[in-house]
N, C-alpha and C positions, 0 to 999 in steps of 0.2 A: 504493500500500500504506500509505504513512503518513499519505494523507488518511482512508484507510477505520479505523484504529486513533483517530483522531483525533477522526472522529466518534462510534468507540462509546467513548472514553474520555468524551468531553461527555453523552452519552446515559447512562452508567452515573452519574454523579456527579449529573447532572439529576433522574434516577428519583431517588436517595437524596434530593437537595433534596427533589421532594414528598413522597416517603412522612415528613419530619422535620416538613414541614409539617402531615401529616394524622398524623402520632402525636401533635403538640400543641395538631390542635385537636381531639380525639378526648380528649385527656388531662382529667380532671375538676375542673372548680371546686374552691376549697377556702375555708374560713370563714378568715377572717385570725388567725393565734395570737393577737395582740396587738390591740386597739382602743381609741380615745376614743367614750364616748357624745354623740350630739349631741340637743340639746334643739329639733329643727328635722327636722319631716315633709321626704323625699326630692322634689326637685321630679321631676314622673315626669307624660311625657304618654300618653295623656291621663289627665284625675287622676282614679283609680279608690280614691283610699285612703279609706276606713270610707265605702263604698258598699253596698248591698245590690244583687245582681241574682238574676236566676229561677236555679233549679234546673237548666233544660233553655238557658241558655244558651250561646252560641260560648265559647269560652278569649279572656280578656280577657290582651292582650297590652300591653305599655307599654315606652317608651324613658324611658332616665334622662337627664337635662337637667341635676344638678347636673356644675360642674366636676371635673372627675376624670382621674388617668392609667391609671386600672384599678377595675371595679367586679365586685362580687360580691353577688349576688342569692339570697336564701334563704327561702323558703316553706314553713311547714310547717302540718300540721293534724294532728288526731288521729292519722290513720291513715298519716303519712308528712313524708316532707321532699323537697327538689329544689333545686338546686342550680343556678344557670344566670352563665356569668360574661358580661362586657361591659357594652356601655349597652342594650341592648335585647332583655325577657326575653320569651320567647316558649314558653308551657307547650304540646303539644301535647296533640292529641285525646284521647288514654291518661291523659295527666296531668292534664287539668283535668278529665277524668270521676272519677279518683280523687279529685282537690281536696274538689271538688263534695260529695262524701257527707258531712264535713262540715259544719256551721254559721258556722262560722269560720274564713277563711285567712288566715294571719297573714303578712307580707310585711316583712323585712327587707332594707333594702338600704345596702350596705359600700361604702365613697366612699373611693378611694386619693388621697394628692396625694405624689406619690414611693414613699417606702418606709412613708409613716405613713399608716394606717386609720382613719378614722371610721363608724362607724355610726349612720345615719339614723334618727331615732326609727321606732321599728316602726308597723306601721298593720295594720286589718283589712278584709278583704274577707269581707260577711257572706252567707250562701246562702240564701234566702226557698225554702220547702215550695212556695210558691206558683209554677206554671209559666207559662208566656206563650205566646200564639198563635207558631205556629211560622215566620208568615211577616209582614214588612210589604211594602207598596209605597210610592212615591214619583215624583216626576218627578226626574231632574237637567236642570239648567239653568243653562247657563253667563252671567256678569253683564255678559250685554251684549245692547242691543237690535240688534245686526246678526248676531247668531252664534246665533239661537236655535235655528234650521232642524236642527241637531246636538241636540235635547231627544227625552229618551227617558222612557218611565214605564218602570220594572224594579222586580223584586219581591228580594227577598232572602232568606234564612234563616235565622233567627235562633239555630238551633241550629249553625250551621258560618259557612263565609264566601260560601257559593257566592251569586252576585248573576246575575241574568239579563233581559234586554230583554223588555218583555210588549209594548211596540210603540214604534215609535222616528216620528219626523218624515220622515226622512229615507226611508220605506220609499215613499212614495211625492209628494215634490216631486219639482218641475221649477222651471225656472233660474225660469221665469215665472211658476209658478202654485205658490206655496209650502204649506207647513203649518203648525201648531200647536195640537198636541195641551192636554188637560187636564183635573181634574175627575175623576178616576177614581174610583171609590166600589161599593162590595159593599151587596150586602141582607144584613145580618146574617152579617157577617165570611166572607160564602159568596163563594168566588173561581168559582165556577160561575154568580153571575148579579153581573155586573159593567158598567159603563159608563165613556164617558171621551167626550169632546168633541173633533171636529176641526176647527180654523177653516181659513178661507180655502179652498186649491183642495179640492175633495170634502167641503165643508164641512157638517157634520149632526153627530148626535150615535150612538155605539156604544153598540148594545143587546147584550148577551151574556147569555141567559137558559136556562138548562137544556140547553143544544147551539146553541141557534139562535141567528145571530147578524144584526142590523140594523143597517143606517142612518136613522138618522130625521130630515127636516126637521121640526121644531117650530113655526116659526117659521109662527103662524097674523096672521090682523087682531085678532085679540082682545088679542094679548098686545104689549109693548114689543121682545122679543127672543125669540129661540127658546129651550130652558131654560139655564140659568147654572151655578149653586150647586146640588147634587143631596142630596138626601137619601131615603135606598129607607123605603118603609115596611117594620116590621119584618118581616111575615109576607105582604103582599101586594101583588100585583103593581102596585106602582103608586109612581113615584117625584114628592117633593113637588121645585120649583126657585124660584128666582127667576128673573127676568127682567130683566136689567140693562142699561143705556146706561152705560159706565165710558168715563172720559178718564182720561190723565197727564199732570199740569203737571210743568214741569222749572224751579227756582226758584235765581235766583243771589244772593239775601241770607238764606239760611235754609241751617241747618247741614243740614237735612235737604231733601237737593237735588229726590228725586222725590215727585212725591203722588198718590196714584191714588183716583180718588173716582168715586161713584154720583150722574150724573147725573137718571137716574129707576130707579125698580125697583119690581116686584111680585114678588107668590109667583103659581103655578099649579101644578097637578097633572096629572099623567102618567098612563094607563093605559098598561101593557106592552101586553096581549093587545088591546083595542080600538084602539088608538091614537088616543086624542084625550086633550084637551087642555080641565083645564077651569080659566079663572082665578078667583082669589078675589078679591072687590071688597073694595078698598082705597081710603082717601082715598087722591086725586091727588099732592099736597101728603106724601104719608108715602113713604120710600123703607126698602124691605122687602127684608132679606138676609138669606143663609148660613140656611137651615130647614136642622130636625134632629127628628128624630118623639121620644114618651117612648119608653119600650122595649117600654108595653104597647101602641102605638099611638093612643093614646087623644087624645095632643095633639102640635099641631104648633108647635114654642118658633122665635121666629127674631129677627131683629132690627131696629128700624127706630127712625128720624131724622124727625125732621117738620122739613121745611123751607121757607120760604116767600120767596121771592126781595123782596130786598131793596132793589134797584133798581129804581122804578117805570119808568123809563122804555123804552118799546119796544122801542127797536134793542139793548137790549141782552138776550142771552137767559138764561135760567137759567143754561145751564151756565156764562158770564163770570162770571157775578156768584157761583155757587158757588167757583169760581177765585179769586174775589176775597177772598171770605169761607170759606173752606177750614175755618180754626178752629173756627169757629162751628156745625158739621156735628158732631150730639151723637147719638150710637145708645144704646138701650136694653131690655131683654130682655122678648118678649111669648112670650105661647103661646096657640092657638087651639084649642076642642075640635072635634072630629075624629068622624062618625058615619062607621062603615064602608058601612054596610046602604043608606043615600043620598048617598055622596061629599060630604056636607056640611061644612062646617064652621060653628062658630059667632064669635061679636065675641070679639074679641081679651079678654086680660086681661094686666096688667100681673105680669111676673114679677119685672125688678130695672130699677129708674129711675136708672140713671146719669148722666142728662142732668139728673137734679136738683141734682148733686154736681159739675157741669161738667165729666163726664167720657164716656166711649164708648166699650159695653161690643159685642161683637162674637165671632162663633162659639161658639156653646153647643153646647156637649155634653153627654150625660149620663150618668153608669155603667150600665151594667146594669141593676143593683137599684134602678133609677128613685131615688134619693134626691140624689143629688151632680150639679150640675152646675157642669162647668168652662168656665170660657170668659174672654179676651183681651180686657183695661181699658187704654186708655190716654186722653191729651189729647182728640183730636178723630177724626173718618172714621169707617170701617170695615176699611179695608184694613191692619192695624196690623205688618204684615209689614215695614212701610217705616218705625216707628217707633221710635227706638231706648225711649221711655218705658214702652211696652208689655211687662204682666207679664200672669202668670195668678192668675186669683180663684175662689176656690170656693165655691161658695151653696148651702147645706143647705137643699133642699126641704121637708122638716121643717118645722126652725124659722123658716125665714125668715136665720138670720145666715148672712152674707156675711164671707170674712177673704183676704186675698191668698195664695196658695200658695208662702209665703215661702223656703220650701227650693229649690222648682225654679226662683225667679229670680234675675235677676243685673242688672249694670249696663247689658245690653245687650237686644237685641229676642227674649221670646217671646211667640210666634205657634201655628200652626196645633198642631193636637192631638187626639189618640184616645184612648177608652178599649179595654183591652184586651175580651177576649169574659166573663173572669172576673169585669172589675173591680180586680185587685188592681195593674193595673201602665197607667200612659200613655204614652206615645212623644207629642213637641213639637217640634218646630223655634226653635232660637235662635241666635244670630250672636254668644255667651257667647267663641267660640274667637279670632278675629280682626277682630269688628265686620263683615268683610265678606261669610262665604260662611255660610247658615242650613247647621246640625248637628242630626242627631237624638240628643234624649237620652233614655233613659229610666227612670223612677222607680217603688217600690214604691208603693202605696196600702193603709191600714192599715183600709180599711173604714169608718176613726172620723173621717174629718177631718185625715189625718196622711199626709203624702208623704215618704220617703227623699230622699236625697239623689241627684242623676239620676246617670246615668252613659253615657258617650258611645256611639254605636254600637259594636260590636266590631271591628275589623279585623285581619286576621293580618297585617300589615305597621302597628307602632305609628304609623308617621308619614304614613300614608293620606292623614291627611285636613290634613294640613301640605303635602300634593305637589296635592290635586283640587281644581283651580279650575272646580268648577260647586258648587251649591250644592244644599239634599234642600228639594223644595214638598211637603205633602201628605203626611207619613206617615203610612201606614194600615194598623190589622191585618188579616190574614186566617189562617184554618182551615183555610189550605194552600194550595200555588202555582195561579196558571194553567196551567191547562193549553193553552188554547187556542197557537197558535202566532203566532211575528208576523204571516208569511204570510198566514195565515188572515184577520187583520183588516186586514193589508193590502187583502188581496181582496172583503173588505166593503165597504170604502172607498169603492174602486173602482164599487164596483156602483150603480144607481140606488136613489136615497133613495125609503123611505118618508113620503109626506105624512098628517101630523098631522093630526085633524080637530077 
C-alpha cells in the first residue's frame, strides 16, 4: 500500500515538473526593458544579414554564435512582428509567408551577458518580386576517395526543405563491381528530359526523355571517351559533350594537394532519337571542355588549352610531362556557330583569351537573355573546383568588358554555377564556409551587371550544414522535381546498353 501511494505521489509531482516545463517554454519572448546599442552586426550562421533572396523562397533560418546567457530575437516588417527567444531562430511556414509580402525584414537580435542587454546592430533581409525555379539538383559526395560508393544526385525544393534521392550509387553496386554516378543536366530546366552518367559496373550514360528512359554506350572509334561534360541543346534533341582522358596527381610540396587535369579532350554531339555520335575536328594539340549552347542555339561556347608536350623525349608521355608542367595548362573561352538544318558547325572564334593574361578561364555559362556570361578564372587547369584562387567573372556579350563578380567571391574556391530559367538569380558552389566541404549559394542578378550578395542554401535546422560532411557538385535549376523514381533508373541500369553509332 505504501509503495503504491509512493509511486502516485512521484507520478503526480513529475506531471506538475513537465507541464512547469511546457508552460515556460510555451511562455512568450519579450524585448528587454532596458539595452546598450552595439555598433557591431550579430554574428549569426549562416550570414543572411542585408541579403536579398526570391519571393517564393524556404524560411531562412539562422543560429546566433555571439557569446551570450540569453538571447532574444525580433523581426518585424510592415505588416507585423515575431518574436523568437534563444540562439536559434527559426520563422515557420505561416510566418515567413507573412514576412515575405514585405520588401524589407528587419532582424534585431538582443545578446544577454547576465542581467545586462545588448543589442546587435539591426540588419535587413530584402524580398526581390523576382521568383526562382522551384527546384535545384546536385550530387553529395563525401571527401574521400574510398567512400564514394555512398554518392547520390537528389533534387531539393527551394520553396520548403523537402530534399529527395533522384538516384543514388549504391542502388545498384556490388562489393566487386562498383558505381559512380555524375553529370546530371536538363534540356532547358525541363526535369522530364534529363541525363546523368554511370561509370564502372553498368557503365553508359542515362537518357531520360519525355517517358522513355536509356542507357547509352557512346563510346565509338571516332571519339577519345564516350561523352563527359553534357550540355542539351536548347530546343532539340540532341546533347553537345566533351570527350575526356582526366588523371589526378596527389602533390606533397604544394599547398594544394590534388590536381585533376585533361589529359586529351574533344567536343562531339549526340543525337537522342538517332543515336549517333558525331565529333567535331579539333586540333590534336587543343584540349576542349565543359560546352554550353547560346540560349538561341545558334553557338556552341566551351573551352580549351593548347598544349604541346614539352619533353621531347619518347619514353616519356604527355600525360608525365602535363604532371610535370601542370601550371602551365592555360584555358580560354571559344564559341563555335552551330547550323541546325546540317548538324554543322563552323571554326571556332575567340570569345575571352585568358591564357593571354596567364590565367584559365573555364565553365561558361550564359543567362537566358543571351547577353551575360558567367564562368570560373583562376591560375592554371580546368578543373578549378580544386583551386582555392578560383573566383567568378562576368563578360558582357555586348561590349566585350569583362569584370570579376566581386560580390559572390570570397577568399576561398568558387566553382561550378547556373543561371536561373528567369535570369535574375544563380546558384554556385564555394568552400567560403570551412575551406573544406563546397556550399550552394545563391545570388540576385540585377539584369545590369550587378549581383546581390549570395546567400547560403536554406535549411530548417541553422546548423545543417556545420553537422554534413559530404559536400553539393553541380547545382542545377529545374521547373520542377523528377518524377521519375530511383527504381526506375535503377532498372535502366540494369538493362542492356544502347550502342552509339
Amino acid at each position: 500500500m505504501k509503495l503504491h501511494n509512493t509511486i502516485q505521489f512521484f507520478t503526480f509531482h513529475f506531471s506538475l515538473f513537465i507541464l512547469a516545463i511546457a508552460l515556460a517554454s510555451c511562455s512568450k519572448p519579450k524585448v528587454p526593458a532596458s539595452y546598450a546599442d552595439s555598433q557591431q552586426l550579430p554574428r549569426i550562421f549562416p550570414e543572411y544579414q542585408d541579403v536579398t533572396v526570391p519571393c517564393n523562397i524556404a524560411p531562412l533560418t539562422f543560429a546566433i554564435q555571439d557569446e551570450g546567457t540569453d538571447f532574444v530575437t525580433r523581426i518585424t516588417t510592415a505588416g507585423g512582428e515575431w518574436l523568437y527567444a534563444g540562439p536559434q531562430v527559426r520563422p515557420s511556414s505561416k510566418q515567413w509567408a507573412q514576412m515575405k509580402q514585405s520588401e524589407r525584414i528587419m532582424v534585431e537580435v538582443f545578446v544577454a551577458q547576465g542581467d545586462k542587454w545588448t543589442r546587435r546592430m539591426p540588419f535587413a533581409i530584402h524580398v526581390s518580386p523576382d521568383s526562382i525555379d522551384p527546384y535545384i539538383s546536385y550530387r553529395l559526395i563525401a571527401p574521400s576517395y574510398v567512400t564514394y560508393e555512398g554518392l547520390t544526385i537528389n533534387q531539393r525544393c527551394l520553396e520548403n526543405y523537402d530534399e529527395r534521392v533522384i538516384y543514388g550509387n549504391m542502388s545498384n553496386s556490388e562489393e566487386t563491381d562498383g558505381q559512380c554516378i555524375n553529370c546530371h543536366s536538363y534540356q532547358a530546366y525541363n526535369p522530364q528530359r534529363m541525363q546523368f552518367h554511370v561509370r564502372q559496373g553498368h557503365g553508359g550514360t542515362i537518357i531520360a526523355y519525355d517517358g522513355q528512359i536509356e542507357r547509352i554506350d557512346m563510346k565509338t572509334g571516332k571519339t577519345v571517351s564516350a561523352g563527359v561534360y553534357p550540355a542539351w541543346h536548347p530546343t532539340e534533341p540532341l546533347i553537345a559533350y566533351s570527350t575526356n582522358h582526366t588523371g589526378q596527381s596527389f602533390h606533397t610540396h604544394d599547398n594544394q594537394k590534388v590536381e585533376v587535369q585533361d589529359n586529351y579532350s574533344d567536343l562531339m554531339l549526340y543525337d537522342v532519337r538517332r543515336h549517333e555520335v558525331l565529333p567535331l575536328e579539333c586540333d590534336t594539340n587543343d584540349l576542349d571542355c565543359f560546352p554550353f549552347w547560346s540560349p538561341d542555339g545558334r553557338y556552341l561556347y566551351y573551352c580549351s588549352a593548347h598544349y604541346v608536350k614539352q619533353d621531347t623525349a619518347e619514353n616519356v608521355t604527355k600525360e608525365f610531362d602535363m604532371i610535370q608542367h601542370y601550371k602551365d595548362v592555360k584555358y580560354s573561352l571559344y564559341r563555335r556557330p552551330f547550323t541546325l538544318e546540317t548538324r554543322s558547325f563552323g571554326p571556332r572564334e575567340m570569345v575571352f583569351d585568358a591564357a593571354a593574361d596567364s590565367l584559365s578561364a573555364t565553365l561558361p555559362r550564359i543567362s537566358p537573355d543571351g547577353r551575360w556570361l558567367l564562368f570560373t578564372m583562376g591560375g592554371h587547369g580546368v578543373f578549378h573546383i580544386w583551386h582555392r584562387d578560383a573566383d567568378l567573372y562576368l563578360l558582357d556579350l555586348q561590349t566585350g568588358e569583362c569584370q570579376p563578380a566581386a560580390s559572390l567571391n570570397s577568399d576561398n574556391v568558387e566553382s561550378y554555377h547556373s543561371w536561373s530559367s528567369n535570369g535574375r538569380w544563380v546558384i554556385f558552389s564555394s568552400r567560403r564556409t570551412d575551406g573544406n566541404f563546397t556550399r550552394p549559394y545563391i545570388a540576385h542578378f540585377d539584369g545590369k551587371g550587378q549581383f546581390s550578395k549570395p546567400f547560403e542554401l536554406p535549411q530548417c535546422n541553422p546548423l545543417y550544414h556545420h553537422e554534413l560532411l559530404r559536400s553539393y557538385n553541380i547545382p542545377e535549376f529545374m521547373q520542377g522535381p523528377v518524377t521519375i523514381r530511383p527504381q526506375h533508373f535503377a532498372s535502366a541500369v540494369r538493362k542492356d546498353s544502347i550502342k552509339a553509332q
